[in-house]
N, C-alpha and C positions, 0 to 999 in steps of 0.2 A: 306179577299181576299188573295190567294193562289198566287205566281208567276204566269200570266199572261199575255196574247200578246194583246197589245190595236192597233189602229188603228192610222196611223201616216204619213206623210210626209217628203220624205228623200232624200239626194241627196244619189245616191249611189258610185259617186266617184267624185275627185277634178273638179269642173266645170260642170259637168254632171246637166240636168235640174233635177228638183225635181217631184218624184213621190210617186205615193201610195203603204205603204210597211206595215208591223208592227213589233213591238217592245215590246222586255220584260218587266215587272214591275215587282219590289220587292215584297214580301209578304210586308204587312201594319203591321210594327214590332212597340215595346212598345209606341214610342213617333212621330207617322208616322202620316202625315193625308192623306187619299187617294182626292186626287182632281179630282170632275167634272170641266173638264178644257170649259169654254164658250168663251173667246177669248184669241190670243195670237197675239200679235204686230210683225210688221217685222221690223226690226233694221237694217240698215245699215251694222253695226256688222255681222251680218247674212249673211250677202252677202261676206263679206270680208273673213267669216273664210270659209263658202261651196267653197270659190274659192281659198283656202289654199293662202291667202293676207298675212296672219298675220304668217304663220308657217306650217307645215305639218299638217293634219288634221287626224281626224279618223274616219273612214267610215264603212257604210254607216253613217250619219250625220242628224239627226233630229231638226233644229236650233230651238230658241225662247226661250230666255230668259224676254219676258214680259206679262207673263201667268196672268190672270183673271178668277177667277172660281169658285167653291161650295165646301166644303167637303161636301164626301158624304158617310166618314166613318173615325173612329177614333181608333188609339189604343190603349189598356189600363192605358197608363200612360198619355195618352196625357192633357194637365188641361186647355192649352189656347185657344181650339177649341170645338167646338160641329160639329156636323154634319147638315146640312143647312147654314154654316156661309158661309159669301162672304170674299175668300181670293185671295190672290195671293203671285206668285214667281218672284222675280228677278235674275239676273246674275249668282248667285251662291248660292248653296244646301248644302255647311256642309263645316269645317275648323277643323283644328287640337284641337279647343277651351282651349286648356290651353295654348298658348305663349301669349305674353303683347300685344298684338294686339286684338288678339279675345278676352282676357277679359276686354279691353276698350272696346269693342265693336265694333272696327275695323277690323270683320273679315274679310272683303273684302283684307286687307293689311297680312295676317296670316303667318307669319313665314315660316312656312312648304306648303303654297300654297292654298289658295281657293280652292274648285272642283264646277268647270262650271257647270251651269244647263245642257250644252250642250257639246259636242266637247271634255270630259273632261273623267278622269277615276277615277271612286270614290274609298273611301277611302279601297274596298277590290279588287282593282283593274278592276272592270265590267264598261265599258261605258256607260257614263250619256246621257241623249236622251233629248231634250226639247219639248216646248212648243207647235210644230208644229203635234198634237196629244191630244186624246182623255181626256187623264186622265194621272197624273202622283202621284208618292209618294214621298212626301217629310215631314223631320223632323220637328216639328214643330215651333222649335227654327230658320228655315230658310224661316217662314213665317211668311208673314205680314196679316193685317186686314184691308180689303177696305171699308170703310165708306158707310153707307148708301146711304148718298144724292151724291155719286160717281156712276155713270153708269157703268156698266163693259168694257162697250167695249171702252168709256173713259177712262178707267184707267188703261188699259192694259198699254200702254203705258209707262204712269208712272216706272214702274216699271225699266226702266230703262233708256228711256229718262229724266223722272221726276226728278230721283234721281240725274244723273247724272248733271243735272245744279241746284239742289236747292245744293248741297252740296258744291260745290264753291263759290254759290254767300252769302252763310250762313258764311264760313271760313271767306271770305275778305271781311266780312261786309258789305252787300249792304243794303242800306234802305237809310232812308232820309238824303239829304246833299250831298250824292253823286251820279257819275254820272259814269254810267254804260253801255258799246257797246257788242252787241254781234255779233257775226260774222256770218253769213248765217241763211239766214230763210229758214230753212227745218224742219225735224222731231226733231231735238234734241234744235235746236234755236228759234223757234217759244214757246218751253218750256221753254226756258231761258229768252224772255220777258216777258211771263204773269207773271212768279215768280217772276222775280227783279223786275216788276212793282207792283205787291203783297205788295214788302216788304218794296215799298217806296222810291225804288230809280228812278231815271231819264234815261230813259233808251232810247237808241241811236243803229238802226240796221245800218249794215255795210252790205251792199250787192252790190252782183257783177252790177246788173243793179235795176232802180226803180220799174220793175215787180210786186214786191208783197210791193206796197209802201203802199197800201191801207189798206194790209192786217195785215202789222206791226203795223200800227196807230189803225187797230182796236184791237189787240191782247195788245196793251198796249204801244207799244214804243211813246216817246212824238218826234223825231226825225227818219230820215231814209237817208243816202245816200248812191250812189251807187260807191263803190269801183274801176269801171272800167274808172269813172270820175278821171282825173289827179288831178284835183286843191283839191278832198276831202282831201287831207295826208295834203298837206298845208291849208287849209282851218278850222282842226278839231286838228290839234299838239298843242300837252300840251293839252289835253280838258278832259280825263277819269281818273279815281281812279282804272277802273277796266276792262281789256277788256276779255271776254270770246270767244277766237274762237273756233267754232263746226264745221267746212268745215275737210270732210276728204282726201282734198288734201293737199300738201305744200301751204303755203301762204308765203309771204315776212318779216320774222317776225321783220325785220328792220325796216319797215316801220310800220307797222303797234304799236312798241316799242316806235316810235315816236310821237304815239297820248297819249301818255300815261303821266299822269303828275310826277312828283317828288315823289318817294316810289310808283308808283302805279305799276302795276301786270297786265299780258298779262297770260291768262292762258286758255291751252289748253286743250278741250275734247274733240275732235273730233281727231282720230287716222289715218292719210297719210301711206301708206304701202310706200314713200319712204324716203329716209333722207330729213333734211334741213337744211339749211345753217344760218350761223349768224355773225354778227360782231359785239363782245364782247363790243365794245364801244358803241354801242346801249341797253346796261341797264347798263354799267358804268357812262355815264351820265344819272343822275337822277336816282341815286341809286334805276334803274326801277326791278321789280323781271319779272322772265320768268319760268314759272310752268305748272304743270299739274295736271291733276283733274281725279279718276276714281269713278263712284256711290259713295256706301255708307255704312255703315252696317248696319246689320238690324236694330236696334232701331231710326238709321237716316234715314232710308225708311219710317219705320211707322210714325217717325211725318212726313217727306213729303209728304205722306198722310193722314193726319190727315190737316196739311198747307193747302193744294191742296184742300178739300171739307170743309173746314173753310170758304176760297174765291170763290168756286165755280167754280175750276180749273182742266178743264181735258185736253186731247189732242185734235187736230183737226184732224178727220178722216175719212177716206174711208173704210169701212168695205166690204170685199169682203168673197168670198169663195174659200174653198182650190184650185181650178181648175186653179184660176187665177194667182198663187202664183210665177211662174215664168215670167210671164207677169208681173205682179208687180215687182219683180224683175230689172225688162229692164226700168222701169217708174222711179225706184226708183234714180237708175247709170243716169240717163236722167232728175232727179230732177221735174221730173213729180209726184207730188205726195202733196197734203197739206191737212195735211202733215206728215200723218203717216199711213199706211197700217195697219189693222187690220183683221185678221185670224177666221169668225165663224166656231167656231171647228167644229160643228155640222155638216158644210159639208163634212168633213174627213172619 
């Protein structure tokens, strides 16, 4: 494959709704796999950065970084792939690979910078395009291998809601003994119970009202209350080892510091485009930690999926076609959604 124009989905400037455009692709150089892309998940993320939330953006804008799909051509050096394999991409596509980061394998954290599947400038300075599109090329060092008895359009997802909570609740040790809250059931939280419940622990939703009470009991939590209730904070203090909030607004992290027991950890992956506030003495008692969580790197992708079709864990989704994709959008900001949008590329 020669440099190329695929077919793709783009905002063309801050805010602007998304439409039908195309987009360049690299030749498929020595260690490249060309991907038939079959779904791609919409992120939250996606909305924040098309709406330049997080920083200036670069445009036109092709979001999606939780790509599921086929190669469907390899390059000559490539040794982890064949053509027919089901793979996928997350967050980000290539890293400096020699500072102490990327060679733990913490490229996501890389000295010199990640470069975004999306929104991002790669390493010879051309703008990276995602997910939201036919086909892309990526290294093959910055992909992963999606399990058989995984679905693709299930495991879009993964890709970086998956990652993004097995990798916390794997850090701070969740499995048995302990007891485990997460913060909103949406697309990234509804991830965050089946896995902590996966792995053993006791897992407790913290939501704004009992709405989706039913839905957390089935998804795994053995507990659910609803946040907007006064007497939960007094009710549930001292009670976790570990709380995960995924809400990307501000949340009270005082209070919420105070369900937390002696050493235990409030850690955040869900990203608020505004500051928040805190009183220091709300993790000076109870020598509590107050953190934050991004995905993963790649080798900690691939086991969380490798974890994720061990248990039989994929996302809960609405699979749509490109048409709807700003409409989805407006469902998403409106928490209408369980609860995760997924992109058949096919209609692109």
């Amino acid at each position: 494959m020669s440099v190329t124009q695929v077919a793709a989905y783009a905002a063309p400037a801050p805010k602007a709704p998304l439409e039908r455009t195309t987009v360049p692709r690299r030749p498929v150089g020595e260690h490249d796999v060309l991907i038939d892309i079959k779904y791609a998940g919409i992120c939250h993320s996606d909305i924040h950065q098309v709406h330049d939330g997080w920083g200036e953006g670069i445009y036109p804008m092709v979001p999606g970084h939780e790509i599921a799909g086929v190669v469907a051509e390899v390059g000559p050096g490539v040794t982890r792939f064949a053509v027919g394999d089901r793979v996928g991409v997350g967050c980000f596509v290539d890293s400096c690979r020699v500072c102490a980061y990327c060679l733990a394998g913490q490229e996501h954290f890389c000295a010199e910078g990640m470069t975004g599947t999306y929104n991002a400038l790669d390493r010879n300075g051309e703008p990276t395009y995602g997910g939201y599109s036919t086909h892309v090329v990526v290294d093959e060092n910055y992909t992963v291998r999606i399990p058989d008895s995984l679905a693709l359009d299930a495991a879009a997802p993964l890709l970086c809601a998956g990652i993004t909570l097995y990798s916390p609740l794997r850090r701070w040790q969740a499995g048995p003994g302990k007891k485990v809250a997460i913060v909103g059931l949406g697309g990234l939280g509804h991830m965050g119970v089946k896995i902590a419940a996966a792995l053993g622990a006791e897992v407790t939703v913290l939501s704004r009202s009992l709405g989706k009470k039913e839905d957390g009991l089935r998804l795994g939590a053995s507990h659910y209350y609803a946040t907007d209730d006064e007497t939960t904070f007094e009710e549930l203090r001292g009670s976790f080892d570990l709380i995960l909030s995924t809400v990307s607004a501000p949340i009270g992290l005082d209070a919420y510091l105070g369900l937390l027991k002696v050493d235990g950890a409030l850690v955040n992956v869900g990203a608020p485009e505004e500051p928040v506030s805190l009183n220091l003495f709300s993790v000076i008692v109870g020598r509590k930690t107050l953190a934050g969580s991004m995905i993963g790197g790649i080798a900690e992708t691939q086991e969380m999926l490798d974890f994720c079709a061990e248990h039989g864990l994929g996302a809960e989704i609405e699979v749509i076609g490109v048409d709807q994709v700003n409409e989805a959008y407006e469902r998403v900001q409106a928490g209408d959604v369980r609860y995760r949008f997924v992109i058949d590329a096919s209609t692109i």
